[in-house]
N, C-alpha and C positions, 0 to 999 in steps of 0.2 A: 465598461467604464467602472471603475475602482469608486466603491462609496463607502468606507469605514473599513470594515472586512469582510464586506459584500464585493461580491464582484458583480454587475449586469452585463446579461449574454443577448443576444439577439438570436431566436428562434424563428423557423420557419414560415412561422404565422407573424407574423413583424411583434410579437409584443415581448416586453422584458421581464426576465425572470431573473433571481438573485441569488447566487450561491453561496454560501460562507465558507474562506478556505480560514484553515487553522494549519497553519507553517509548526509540528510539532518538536522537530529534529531537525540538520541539514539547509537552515537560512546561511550559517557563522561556518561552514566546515564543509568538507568531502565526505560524501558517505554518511550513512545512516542515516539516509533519510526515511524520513515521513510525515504526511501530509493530509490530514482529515479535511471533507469536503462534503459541505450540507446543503440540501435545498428541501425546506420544505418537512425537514425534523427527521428525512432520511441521509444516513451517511455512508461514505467508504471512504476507505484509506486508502492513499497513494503510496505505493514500497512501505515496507516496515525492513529498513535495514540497518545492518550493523556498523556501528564507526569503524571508521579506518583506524581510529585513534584507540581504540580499546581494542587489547589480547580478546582471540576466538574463546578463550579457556574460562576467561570472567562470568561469571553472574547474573549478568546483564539483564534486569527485569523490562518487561512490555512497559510501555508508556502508560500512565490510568487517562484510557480512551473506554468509554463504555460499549461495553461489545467483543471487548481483543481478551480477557481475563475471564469474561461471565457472558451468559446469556442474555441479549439486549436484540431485539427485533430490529430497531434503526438503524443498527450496522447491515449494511446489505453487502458486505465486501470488501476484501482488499484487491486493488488494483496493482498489478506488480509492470513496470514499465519492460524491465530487464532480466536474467538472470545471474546478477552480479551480488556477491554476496552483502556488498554494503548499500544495496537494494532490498534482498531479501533475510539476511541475515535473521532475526528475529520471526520469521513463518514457521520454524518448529515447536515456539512457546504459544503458538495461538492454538486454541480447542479446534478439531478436526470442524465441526459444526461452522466454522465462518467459511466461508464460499471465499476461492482465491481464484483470479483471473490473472492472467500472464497478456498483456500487448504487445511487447517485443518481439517475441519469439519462444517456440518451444524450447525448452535445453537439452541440448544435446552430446555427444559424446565428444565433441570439441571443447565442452565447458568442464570447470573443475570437479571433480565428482562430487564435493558437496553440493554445486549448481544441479545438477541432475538427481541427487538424492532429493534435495528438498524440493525441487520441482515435481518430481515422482510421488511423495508423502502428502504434497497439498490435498485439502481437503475434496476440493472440487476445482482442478487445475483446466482452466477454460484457455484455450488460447483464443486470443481476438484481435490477433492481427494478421495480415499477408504473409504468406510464407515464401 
């Protein structure tokens, strides 16, 4: 149940717990998305991708999320859904040090080789979904 920008979840124990999503990319457009999500003063981010709409050759700095540019204990992760680059696009300006998990799937030599570079580069590339 949606309460401001809390969301309440029903856990296993019946009681409600509240997590704040922060939509930081990706509400207005395709691609580039990302999506911070707190419970409790700890966060991860959901993909950190690259727009569709901006050239691969740009500039393009990380979001100021604390934890993706500096050292910040709260971050516990980015959460990568896919290996689509306007999913992960921005995972090679994040410091080695932020722990990256992949749910979709490992990437593989079907995906585009930057898909597979930057999935090979993450810092601590977890897969945690079915294969």
């Amino acid at each position: 149940m949606p309460i401001g920008n809390r969301l309440g979840l029903q856990t296993p124990t019946g009681t409600i717990e509240y997590v704040r999503v922060r939509i930081l990319r990706g509400a207005h457009e395709v691609g580039g998305n990302y999506v911070e999500v707190e419970h409790d003063g700890a966060r991860i981010i959901l993909d950190l991708g690259w727009p569709l709409t901006v050239e691969p050759d740009v500039d393009l700095p990380l979001p100021s999320v604390a934890g993706l540019a500096n050292d910040n204990p709260s971050l516990l992760g980015i959460v990568l859904s896919h290996p689509h680059f306007d999913h992960y696009g921005l995972l090679a300006k994040v410091p080695r040090s932020v722990p990256v998990y992949n749910l979709g799937r490992p990437a593989t030599s079907d995906d585009d080789s930057a898909s597979v570079n930057a999935m090979a580069a993450a810092p601590t590339n977890q897969f945690l979904g079915d294969s």
